[in-house]
Every structure is written in structure tokens, then in C-alpha cells.
C-alpha positions in Angstrom: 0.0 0.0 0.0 2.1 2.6 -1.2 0.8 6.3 -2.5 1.8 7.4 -5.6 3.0 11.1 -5.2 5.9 12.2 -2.4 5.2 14.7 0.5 7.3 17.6 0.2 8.4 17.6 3.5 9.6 13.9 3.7 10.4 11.0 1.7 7.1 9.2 3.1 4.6 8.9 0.2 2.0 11.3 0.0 -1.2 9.9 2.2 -3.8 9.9 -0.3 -6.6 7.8 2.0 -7.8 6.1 5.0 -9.7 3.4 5.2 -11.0 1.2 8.3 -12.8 -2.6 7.8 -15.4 -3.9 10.2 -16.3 -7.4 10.2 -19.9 -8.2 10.6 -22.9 -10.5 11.1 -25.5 -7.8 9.7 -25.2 -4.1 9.0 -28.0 -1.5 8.7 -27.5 1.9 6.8 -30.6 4.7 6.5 -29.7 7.5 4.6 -30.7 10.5 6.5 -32.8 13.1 5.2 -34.6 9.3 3.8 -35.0 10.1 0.0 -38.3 8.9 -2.0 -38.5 5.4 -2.5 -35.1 4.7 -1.0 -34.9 2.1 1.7 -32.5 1.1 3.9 -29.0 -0.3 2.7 -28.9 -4.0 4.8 -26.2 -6.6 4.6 -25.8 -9.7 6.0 -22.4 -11.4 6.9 -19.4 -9.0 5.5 -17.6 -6.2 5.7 -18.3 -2.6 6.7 -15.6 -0.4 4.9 -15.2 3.2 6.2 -13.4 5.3 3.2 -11.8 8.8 3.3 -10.5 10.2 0.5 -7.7 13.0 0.5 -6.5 15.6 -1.6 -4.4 14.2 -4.5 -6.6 10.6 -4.5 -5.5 9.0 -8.0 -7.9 6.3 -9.7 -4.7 4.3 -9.3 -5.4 4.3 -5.4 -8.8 3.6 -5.5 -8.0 0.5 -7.5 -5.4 -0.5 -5.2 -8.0 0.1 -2.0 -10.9 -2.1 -3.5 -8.2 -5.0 -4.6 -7.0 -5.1 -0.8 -10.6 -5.0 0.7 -11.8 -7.7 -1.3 -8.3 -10.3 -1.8 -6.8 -9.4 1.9 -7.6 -12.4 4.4 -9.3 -10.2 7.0 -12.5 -12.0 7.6 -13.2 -14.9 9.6 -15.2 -18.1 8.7 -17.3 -20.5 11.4 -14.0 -22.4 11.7 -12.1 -19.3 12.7 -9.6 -19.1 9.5 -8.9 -16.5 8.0 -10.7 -15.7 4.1 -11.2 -12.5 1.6 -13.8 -11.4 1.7 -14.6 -12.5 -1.5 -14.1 -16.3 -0.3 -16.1 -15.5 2.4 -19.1 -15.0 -0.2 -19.8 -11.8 2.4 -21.8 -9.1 1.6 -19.8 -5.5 1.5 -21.2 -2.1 3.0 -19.5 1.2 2.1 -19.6 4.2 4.1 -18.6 7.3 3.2 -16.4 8.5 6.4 -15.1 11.8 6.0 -14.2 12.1 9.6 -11.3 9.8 9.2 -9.4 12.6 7.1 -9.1 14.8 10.0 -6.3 15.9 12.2 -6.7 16.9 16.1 -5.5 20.4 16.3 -5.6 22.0 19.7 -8.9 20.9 20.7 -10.8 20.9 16.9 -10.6 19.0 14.8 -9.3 20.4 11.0 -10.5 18.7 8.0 -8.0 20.3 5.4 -6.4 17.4 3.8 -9.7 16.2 2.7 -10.3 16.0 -0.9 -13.2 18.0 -2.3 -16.7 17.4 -2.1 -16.8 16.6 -5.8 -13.8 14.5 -5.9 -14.7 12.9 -2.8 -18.2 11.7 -4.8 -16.6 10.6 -7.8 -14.0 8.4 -5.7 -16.8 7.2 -3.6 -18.6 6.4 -6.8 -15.4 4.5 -8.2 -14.8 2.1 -5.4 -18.0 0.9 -5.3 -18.0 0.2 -8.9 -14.6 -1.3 -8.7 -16.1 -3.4 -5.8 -19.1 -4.7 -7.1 -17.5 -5.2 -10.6 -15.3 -8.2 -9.0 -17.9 -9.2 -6.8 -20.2 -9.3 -10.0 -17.6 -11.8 -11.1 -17.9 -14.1 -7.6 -21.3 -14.2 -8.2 -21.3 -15.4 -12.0 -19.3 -18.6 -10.9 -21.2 -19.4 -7.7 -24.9 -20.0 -6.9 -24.0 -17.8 -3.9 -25.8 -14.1 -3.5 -23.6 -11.7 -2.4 -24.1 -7.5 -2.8 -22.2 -4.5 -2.3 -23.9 -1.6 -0.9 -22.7 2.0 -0.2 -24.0 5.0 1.8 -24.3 8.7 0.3 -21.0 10.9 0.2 -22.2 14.5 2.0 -25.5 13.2 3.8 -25.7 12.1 7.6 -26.2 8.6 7.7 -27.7 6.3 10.5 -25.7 3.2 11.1 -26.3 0.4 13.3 -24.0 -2.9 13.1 -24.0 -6.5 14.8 -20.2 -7.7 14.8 -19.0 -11.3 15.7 -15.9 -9.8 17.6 -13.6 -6.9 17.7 -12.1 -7.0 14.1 -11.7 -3.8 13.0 -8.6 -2.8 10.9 -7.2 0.1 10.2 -5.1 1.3 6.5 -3.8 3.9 5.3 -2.9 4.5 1.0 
């Protein structure tokens, strides 16, 4: 998980997103102000993926964020071994998490680093396509049904989630 572009003030690569994985049992997302005829986002068994884009995000990232979600063995089967998420047959829920771009600052919190509004959409918009593109593929070769689902970018959303343990990870691009 390296970013593409150098910080200026280091040789670290440039941070370019954060993103933070929840297993689950079931997730429930409501998008709030409710729009017409939209219902609530619900998954079963998966993975709740918190995203924040930053300034500078390149498509090359966003690839390289829905490839790890989906291949890395972070979920857990009945047994207790570790699968993708993708061998899990799991369900995915996006969530647009802008939050997770900011930096403590005295006692604020500062949100510069944050990609635009716009930009932050149309990367939002791109993960989930690159998600459900290879989970589109999962599903063509098994009788299993699995979805990806994905919250708004810019609305307040209300979450509720039942997890099978504390695994929550943490990853920075």
C-alpha cells in the first residue's frame, strides 16, 4: 500500500486515504434526510468499509483500495480461519467517512487534507463500482448471493451494526 505522489516535506509517500474494515454479522444503513423510495441499505455477513479520500486521491489508489478490501484475508469463517472477503461469499457495505481525514489540532478537529466534495463523490462512486464489478464476477461462478452496498457521500447517515468480535482494521494508501 504505497501512495503514488511524495510529500514535500519527507520521503514518506504522500497519504492519499484512509480506510477502516469492520467485520460483521449484519449491517443496517438509513440515509438520512430518507430520500423517496429509498430504503434502507442492509447486509448480512461481511464487511463494513469506512473510506476517506484525501487531496491528491488518484484512480490508481482507488483501485489498489478495493483489490485489498476484497483479496486481503481479514475475515473470519465458522471455523475461525482467516478468508477474503470475496471467499467469504460476504456481503460489503460502504460508508462514506469523511471524519477519518481529519487531524486533532488544539482541541478541533481540522479537515484540510480532505479531498473536495466533488472529488470525494466521484471516488466514492469508483470504489464501489470497482467493488461490485469483481464481486459481479464471484457471483457469476457461484450460486451464492452476495451485494455490495454503499451510503451517500455528503449526507448524515444512520448506522447500526452486529459484529461477531472486535475486528476492525485500520489502513492507510
Amino acid at each position: 500500500m504505497v501512495a503514488m505522489a511524495s510529500d514535500a516535506t519527507n520521503s514518506r509517500p504522500a497519504l492519499q486515504s484512509r480506510v477502516v474494515l469492520q467485520q460483521c454479522l449484519s449491517a443496517r444503513l438509513m440515509i438520512q434526510p430518507a430520500s423517496e423510495g429509498k430504503e434502507a441499505e442492509y447486509i448480512e455477513r461481511g464487511m463494513v468499509v469506512y473510506v476517506c479520500y484525501l487531496q491528491g486521491s488518484a484512480e490508481e489508489i482507488i483501485s489498489e483500495i478495493a483489490s485489498s478490501i476484497l483479496n486481503a484475508r481479514l475475515s473470519e469463517t465458522d471455523t475461525g480461519r482467516l478468508v477474503s472477503i470475496l471467499d467469504l461469499h460476504g456481503d460489503i457495505l460502504i460508508i462514506p467517512q469523511a471524519t477519518l481525514g481529519g487531524n486533532l489540532k488544539c482541541k478541533g478537529m481540522q479537515y484540510h487534507r480532505n479531498s473536495d466534495k466533488e472529488d470525494g463523490l466521484k471516488n466514492c462512486i469508483i470504489s464501489v463500482l470497482h467493488c461490485w464489478k469483481e464481486q459481479f464476477k464471484i457471483r457469476l461462478q457461484s450460486a451464492i448471493k452476495t451485494s455490495v452496498k454503499y451510503g451517500t457521500y455528503g449526507n448524515r447517515l444512520v448506522f447500526s451494526m452486529e459484529t461477531n468480535g472486535q475486528y476492525t482494521r485500520y489502513l492507510e494508501f
